[in-house]
N, C-alpha and C positions, 0 to 999 in steps of 0.2 A: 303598366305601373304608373301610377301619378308620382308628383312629386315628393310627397313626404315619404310615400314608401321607398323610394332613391334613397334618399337623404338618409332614413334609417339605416338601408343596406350599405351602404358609402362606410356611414359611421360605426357598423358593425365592423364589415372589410377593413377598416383601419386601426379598429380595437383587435381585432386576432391579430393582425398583423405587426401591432407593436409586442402583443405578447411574445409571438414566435421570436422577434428580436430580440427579446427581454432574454427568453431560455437560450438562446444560442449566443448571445453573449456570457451569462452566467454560468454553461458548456463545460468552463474548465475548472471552477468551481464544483460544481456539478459530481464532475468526472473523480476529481480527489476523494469525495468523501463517501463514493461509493467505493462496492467492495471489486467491481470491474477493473479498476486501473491496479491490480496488483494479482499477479496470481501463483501457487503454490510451485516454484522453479524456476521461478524470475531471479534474473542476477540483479544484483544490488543496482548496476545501473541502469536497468532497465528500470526499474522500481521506482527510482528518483529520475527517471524520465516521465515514464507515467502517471507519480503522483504528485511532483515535488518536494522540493524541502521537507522534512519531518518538522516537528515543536519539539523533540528531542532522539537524542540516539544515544544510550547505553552499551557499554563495548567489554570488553572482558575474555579469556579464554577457558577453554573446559576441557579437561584430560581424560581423553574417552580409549580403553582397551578395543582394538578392531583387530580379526583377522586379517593376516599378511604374513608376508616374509617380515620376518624381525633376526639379527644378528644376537646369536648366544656366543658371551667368551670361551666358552668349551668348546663347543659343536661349531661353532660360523656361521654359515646362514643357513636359513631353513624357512619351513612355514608353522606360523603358529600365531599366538596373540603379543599384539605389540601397542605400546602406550604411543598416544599421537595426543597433540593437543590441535583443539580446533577452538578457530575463531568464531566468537558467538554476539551479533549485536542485535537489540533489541531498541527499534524505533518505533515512535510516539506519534499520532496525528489526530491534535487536539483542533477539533471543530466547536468550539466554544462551547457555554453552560447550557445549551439546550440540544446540547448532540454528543449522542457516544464519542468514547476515544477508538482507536484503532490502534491496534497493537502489532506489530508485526517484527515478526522474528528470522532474523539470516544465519546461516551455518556453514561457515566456508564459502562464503560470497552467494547463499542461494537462498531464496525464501523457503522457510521448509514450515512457518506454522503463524498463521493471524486468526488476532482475538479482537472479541471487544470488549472495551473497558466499561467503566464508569460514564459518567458524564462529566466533559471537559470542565476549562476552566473559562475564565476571561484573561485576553493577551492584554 
């Protein structure tokens, strides 16, 4: 190898090598806005461990009939259909106007369904 071809290879060696820093720095960036850091039975904390902060969360409850033991004032207890309300929040993660939103949905502390939106907005 003469000298110029060195110099190339150096200069190449050091142009990859700032990339891979580049990507592994932007890593946790990265990680958020893919659909990996969240998945269907994740507890909420785990969730906001794995993706961070949402850009919003929606909160609300929903009155859903389930099989169980439910108390009749005749009868006493027994089995049969019983009204429960559960907790329902719906978080938001807006990756600005040139990337989908992320939609993701908990029910009684658990992920149970992610969407994706629109195109975000600017923060």
């Amino acid at each position: 190898m003469n000298a110029g071809h060195t110099d190339r290879f150096i200069f190449k060696a050091c142009s990859l090598l700032a990339v891979c820093i580049a990507l592994l720095a932007a890593f946790p960036a990265i990680c958020v806005s893919a659909p990996e850091c969240a998945r269907i039975g994740d507890t909420v904390s785990q969730v906001l461990r794995n993706c961070g902060e949402p850009s919003s969360v929606d909160s609300w409850e929903e009155r859903r009939m389930v099989p169980g033991r439910a108390y009749d004032g005749w009868y006493g207890w027994g089995y049969g259909i019983r009204d429960v309300a559960v907790p329902v929040e719906e978080w938001i993660y807006n990756f600005g106007p040139t990337h989908f939103i992320r939609i993701l949905r908990f029910e009684d502390g658990f992920l149970r369904e992610m969407r994706t939106g629109g195109y975000g907005w600017r923060q």
